[in-house]
Structure formats: C-alpha cells, structure tokens
C-alpha positions in Angstrom: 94.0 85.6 164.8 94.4 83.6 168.0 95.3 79.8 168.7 94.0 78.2 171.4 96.9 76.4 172.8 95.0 73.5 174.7 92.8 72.6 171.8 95.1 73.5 168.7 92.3 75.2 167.2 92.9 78.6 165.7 90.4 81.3 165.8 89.9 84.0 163.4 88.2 87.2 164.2 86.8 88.8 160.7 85.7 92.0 160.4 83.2 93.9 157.9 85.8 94.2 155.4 87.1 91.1 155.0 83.6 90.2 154.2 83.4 91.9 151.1 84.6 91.1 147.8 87.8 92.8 147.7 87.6 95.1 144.1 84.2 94.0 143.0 82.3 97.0 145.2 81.7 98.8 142.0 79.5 95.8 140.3 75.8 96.2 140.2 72.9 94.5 139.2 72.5 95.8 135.8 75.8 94.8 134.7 74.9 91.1 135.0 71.7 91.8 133.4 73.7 93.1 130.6 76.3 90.5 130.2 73.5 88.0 130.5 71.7 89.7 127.4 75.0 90.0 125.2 75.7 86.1 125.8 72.4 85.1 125.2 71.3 87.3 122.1 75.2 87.0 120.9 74.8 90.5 119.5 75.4 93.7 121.5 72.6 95.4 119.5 70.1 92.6 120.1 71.0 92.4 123.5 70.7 97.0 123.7 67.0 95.8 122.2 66.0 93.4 124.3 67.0 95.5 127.9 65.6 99.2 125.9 69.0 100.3 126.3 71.1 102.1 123.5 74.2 99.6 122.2 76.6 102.2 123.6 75.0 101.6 126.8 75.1 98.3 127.2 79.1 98.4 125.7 79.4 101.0 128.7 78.3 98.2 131.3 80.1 95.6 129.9 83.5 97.4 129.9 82.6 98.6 133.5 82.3 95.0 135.0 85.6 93.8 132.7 87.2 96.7 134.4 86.2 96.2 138.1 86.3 92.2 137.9 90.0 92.4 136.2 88.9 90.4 133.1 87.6 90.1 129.8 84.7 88.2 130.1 83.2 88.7 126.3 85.1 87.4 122.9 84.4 90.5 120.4 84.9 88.2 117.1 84.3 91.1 115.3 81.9 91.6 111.8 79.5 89.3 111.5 80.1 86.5 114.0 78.1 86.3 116.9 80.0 87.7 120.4 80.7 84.7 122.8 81.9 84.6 126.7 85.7 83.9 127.1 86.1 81.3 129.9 86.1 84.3 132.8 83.0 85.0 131.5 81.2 82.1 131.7 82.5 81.9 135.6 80.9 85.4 135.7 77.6 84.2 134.5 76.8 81.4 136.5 77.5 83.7 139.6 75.9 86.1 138.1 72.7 84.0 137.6 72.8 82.4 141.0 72.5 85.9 142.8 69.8 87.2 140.5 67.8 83.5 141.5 68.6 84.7 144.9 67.1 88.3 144.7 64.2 86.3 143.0 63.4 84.5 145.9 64.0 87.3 148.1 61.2 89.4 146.6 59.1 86.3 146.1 59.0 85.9 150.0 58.5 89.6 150.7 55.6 89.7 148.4 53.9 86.6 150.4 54.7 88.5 153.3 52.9 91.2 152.8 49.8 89.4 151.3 49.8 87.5 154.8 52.2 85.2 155.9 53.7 83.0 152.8 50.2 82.4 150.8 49.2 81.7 148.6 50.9 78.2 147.4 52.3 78.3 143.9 52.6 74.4 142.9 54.8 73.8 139.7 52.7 70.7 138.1 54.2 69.3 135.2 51.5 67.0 134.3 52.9 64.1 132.6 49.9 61.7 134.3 50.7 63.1 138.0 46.8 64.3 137.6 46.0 61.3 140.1 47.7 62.1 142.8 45.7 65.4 143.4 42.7 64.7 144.5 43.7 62.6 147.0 46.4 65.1 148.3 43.4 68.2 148.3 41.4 65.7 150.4 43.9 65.7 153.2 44.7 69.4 153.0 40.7 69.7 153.9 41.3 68.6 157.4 44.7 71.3 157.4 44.4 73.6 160.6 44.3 76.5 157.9 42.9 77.0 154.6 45.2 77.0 152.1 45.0 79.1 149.0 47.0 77.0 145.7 47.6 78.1 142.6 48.6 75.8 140.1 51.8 76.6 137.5 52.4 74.7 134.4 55.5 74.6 133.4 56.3 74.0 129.7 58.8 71.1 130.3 61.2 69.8 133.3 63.9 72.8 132.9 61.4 75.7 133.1 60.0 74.3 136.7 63.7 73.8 138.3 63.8 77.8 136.8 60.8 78.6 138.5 61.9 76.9 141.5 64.9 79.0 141.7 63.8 82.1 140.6 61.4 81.5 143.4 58.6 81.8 140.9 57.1 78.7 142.1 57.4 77.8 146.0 56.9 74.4 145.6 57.1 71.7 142.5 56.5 67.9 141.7 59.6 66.8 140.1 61.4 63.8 138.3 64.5 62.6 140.5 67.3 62.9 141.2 67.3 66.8 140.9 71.1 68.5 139.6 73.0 70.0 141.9 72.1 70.9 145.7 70.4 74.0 145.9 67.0 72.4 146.1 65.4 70.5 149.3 63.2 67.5 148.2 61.2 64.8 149.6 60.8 61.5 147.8 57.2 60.4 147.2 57.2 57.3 145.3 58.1 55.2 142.9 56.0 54.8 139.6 56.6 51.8 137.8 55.7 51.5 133.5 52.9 49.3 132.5 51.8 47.9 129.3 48.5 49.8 127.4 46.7 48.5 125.0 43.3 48.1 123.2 41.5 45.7 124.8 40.1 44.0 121.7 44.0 43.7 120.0 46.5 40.3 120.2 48.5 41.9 122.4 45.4 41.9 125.4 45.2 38.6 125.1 48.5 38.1 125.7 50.3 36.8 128.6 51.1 39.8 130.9 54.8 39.6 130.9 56.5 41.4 128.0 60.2 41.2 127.3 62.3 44.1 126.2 62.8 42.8 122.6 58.9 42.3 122.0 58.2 45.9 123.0 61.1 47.1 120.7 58.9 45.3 118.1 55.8 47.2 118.4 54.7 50.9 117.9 55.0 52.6 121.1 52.4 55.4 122.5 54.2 57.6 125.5 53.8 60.9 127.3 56.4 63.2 125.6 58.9 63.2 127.9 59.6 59.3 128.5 61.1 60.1 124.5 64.0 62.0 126.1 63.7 60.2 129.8 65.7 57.1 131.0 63.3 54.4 129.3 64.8 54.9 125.6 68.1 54.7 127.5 67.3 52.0 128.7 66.4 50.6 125.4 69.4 51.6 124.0 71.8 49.9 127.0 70.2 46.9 126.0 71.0 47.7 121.9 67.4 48.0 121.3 66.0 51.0 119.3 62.5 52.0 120.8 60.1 52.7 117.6 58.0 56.0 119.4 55.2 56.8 117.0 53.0 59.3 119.6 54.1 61.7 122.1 51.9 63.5 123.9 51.4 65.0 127.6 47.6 65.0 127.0 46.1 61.3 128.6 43.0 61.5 126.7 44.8 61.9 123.1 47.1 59.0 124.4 44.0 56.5 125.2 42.4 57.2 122.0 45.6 56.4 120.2 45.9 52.9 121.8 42.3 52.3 121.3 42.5 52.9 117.5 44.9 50.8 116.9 47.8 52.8 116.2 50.2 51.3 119.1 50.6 50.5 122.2 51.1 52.5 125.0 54.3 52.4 127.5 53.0 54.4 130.6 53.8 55.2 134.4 51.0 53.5 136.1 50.0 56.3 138.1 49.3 57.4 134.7 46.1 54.6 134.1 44.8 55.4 137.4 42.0 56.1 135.1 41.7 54.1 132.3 39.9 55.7 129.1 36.8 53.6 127.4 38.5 50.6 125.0 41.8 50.4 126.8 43.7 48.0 129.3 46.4 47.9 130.8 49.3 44.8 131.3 51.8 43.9 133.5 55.5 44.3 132.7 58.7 42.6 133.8 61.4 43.6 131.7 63.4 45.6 134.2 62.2 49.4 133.1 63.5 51.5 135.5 60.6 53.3 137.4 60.2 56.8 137.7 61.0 58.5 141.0 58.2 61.2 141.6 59.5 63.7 144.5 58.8 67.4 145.6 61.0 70.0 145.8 61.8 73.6 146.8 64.5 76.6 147.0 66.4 75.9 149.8 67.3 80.1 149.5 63.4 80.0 150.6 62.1 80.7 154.1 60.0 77.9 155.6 56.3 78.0 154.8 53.6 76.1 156.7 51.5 76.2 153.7 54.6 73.9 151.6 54.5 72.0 154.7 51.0 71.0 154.9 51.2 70.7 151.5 54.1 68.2 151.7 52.7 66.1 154.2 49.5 66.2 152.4 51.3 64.1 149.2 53.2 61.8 151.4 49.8 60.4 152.9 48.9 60.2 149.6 51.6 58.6 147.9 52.0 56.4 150.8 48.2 55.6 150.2 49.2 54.6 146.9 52.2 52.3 147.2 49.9 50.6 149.8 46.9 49.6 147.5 50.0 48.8 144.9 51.2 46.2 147.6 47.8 44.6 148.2 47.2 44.3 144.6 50.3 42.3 143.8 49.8 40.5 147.0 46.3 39.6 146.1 
C-alpha cells in the first residue's frame, strides 16, 4: 500500500490472491445446483429426483458447501416437515443464482458466436396488445445495413421474461416499467394510455367520452389478464373503489368479442385497439389511470450486439411514430 503524499490518495496494489474468495475455493457449481433443488422441492429426496442424484448425494453436497462457506445454510426440521434455508442460506442462494444467470449468459454469447457474430435475435414478446408495434418496427429493420434473423419468445407472464433475460435466454425483451433492481439496461419507448371499449350499439357509445372513476367501478370490466394484477386495480383501490373484472384474457380477439356481446366493457391500453375488431369502439377517458410505460430491455452481463441495436432503434422510430400521430389526433 502506498499514499501519495501530494494528493492524499492511497493506492493499493492487489495481487491474485487477494482476489479470491478467501475459504470458498472448494465450492463448485453443483453445490448451488443442489442447494437450489433442496430449497425449492423442500425435500432432500425430491430434490436427489429432480438432479438424478441419489439423496446421499445431494446430503454429500450440501454438507460440503456448509462446510467450506462456514455455515449452516439448510433448517433440517426433521420427519415430515418440509427442509427450509436458515437466513445464511438464503444469502447463499441469491449469490448463488446470480452466478448461475451469469454463466447463462456466458454460454448464451458463446453460442451466437460461433453461429456468426451474435445472431440470431431472440425477442421476449409478452403480448398483452404490443402486437402493433411490430409491423412497423420490421419495416424499419428492412432498410438495416444487415439482415437480421429474429426469433420470437413467449413468455408465459412478466417474471418468466426478466428470467429469460437474465439467464440470457432471451437477448432482448419488451417489458412493463420500471424494471426491479439494476442488472438490466433499458430504453423507454412510450407511454400507452387506457381507453374506454365498448359495443358500439350499447348506452355507454353514446355516451359522452369522459368517464369518471366511479362510473367505470360501476360497470363490468373486459381487460387483458395482467392489468387484474397491474397498477390500474391499484389505482382503483387508492381511490376506495373495487374494480368488478369479469374477463381476462391476453387473446385481443376473445376480448373484442366479449365487449361486442354485451358482456362488459373493456378497459384497454390503446396501442391495444390499434385494430379495432367488427362491432366495437373505442372512448376517451379522463379519469387519471395511470398509463403503461412500454420499454425494452437487456442483460447488462451481455456483450453488445448490433442486431439488439438495430433492433432498438428500429422500436424507437416506431414508438416515436406513434406518440406523433397520438399528438395530431388530440390536436385535431
């Protein structure tokens, strides 16, 4: 260690060894794939069944890592109650998990290496009435100074793409913002604001087109699936309203022919009725709903891509497109 006397700064020199974990040189991969099973199968034989291991295996690599880390890390309740993760444990396991999302991506870019630079583009596309952006965004990525090869990932719900992002399953994803934490980079395309749907033979089209919170807590409401567990009904409920949500669905179509039956009315994101089915039309709201933010994002464990970056840019003219037409509309 040296101190630069003019400056005040001090200087440390670190070699190799101070680098590395000092006792933990004996853990490996495999016991964090163990400890992982064990905590989330809560059984030492279902988590033995799950790897193909025998149980005294996976005991084996469970006392290993309690030995080498200096702690016990599971909670052996004994007969029939599940096994849990003592405190140290769960430290353990969300290190544990953020190396293994690491290694993920590691292999992920070595294997779009050696197809040929970092293609092709694996897109995490929730759905949830996003279709409309996409035609728009391929349009753009025609003129791209290379082709681009995409392959489109649907992700059962909003947790399962942030895993694929991190696992660096997916290189690239549409996403609902703000993300948690910061080990994602993201770009914010727009926001989508909700409008009123309804049949367009029913009261409510006929209707003046703004709709207080309390008359839309009235009615039966028609939603994709996620605004059930999104900020909306929060918003609702900040307001001591209870939403009364009758259809949830991620499928446009089924939602249109909902609303033009009759059954409710539908609360969507107008990029969402971009596309209007037969029968239906769609209101203006001001009641103060919160809009969604619509972003992209990435690992930012990931090496750059030009492919995510054409991509990227791609959306941005598009969204930009968007909130432009939006602008002129109101304006007109």
């Amino acid at each position: 260690m040296e101190e630069d006397s003019r400056t005040g700064i001090v200087v440390r020199v670190l070699r190799a060894r101070d680098l590395r974990p000092a006792g933990w040189i004996g853990v490996e991969l495999r016991h964090f794939l163990a400890l992982e099973a064990v905590a989330g199968e809560g059984s030492f034989n279902r988590a033995a069944e799950k790897l193909g291991y025998t149980q005294s295996a996976v005991s084996q690599q469970i006392a290993t890592l309690e030995r080498v880390v200096g702690e016990r890390l599971i909670d052996r309740a004994g007969g029939s109650q599940p096994v849990r993760l003592t405190r140290a444990g769960e430290i353990v396991i969300e290190h544990a998990r953020a190396i293994g999302a690491r290694l993920a991506s590691a292999q992920a870019d070595l294997q779009s290496l050696a197809a040929g630079g970092l293609d092709p583009l694996r897109l995490a596309f929730p759905g949830h009435g996003l279709g409309a952006l996409m035609p728009g965004i391929f349009r753009k990525l025609e003129h791209a100074e290379r082709d681009l090869d995409v392959r489109v990932l649907e992700p059962r719900d909003d947790d399962e793409l942030v895993g694929m992002l991190r696992r660096g399953e997916a290189d690239l994803g549409f996403v609902y913002l703000p993300l948690p934490g910061d080990e994602f980079e993201h770009v914010v395309l727009f926001e989508d604001d909700y409008v009123l749907v309804v049949a367009s033979e029913s009261a409510e089209a006929k209707r003046p087109t703004l709709f207080t919170l309390e008359d839309l807590a009235g009615v039966q409401l028609i939603g994709l699936k996620r605004t059930k567990n999104c900020q909306i009904t929060d918003y609702f409920h900040s307001h001591n309203l209870e939403p009364s949500w009758i259809v949830g669905s991620n499928d446009i179509e089924t939602i249109y022919a909902f609303i033009a039956a009759g059954f409710g009315v539908g609360l969507l994101p107008r990029l969402a009725t971009l596309s209007l089915g037969a029968g239906v039309t769609a209101l203006e709201l001001d009641c103060g709903l919160p809009a969604r933010r619509i972003g992209l994002a990435w690992s930012r464990a990931r090496q750059p891509s030009e492919t995510v970056d054409a991509f990227v840019r791609g959306a941005k003219a598009e969204a930009a497109r968007l909130t432009r037409a939006r602008r002129l509309e109101v304006a007109s």
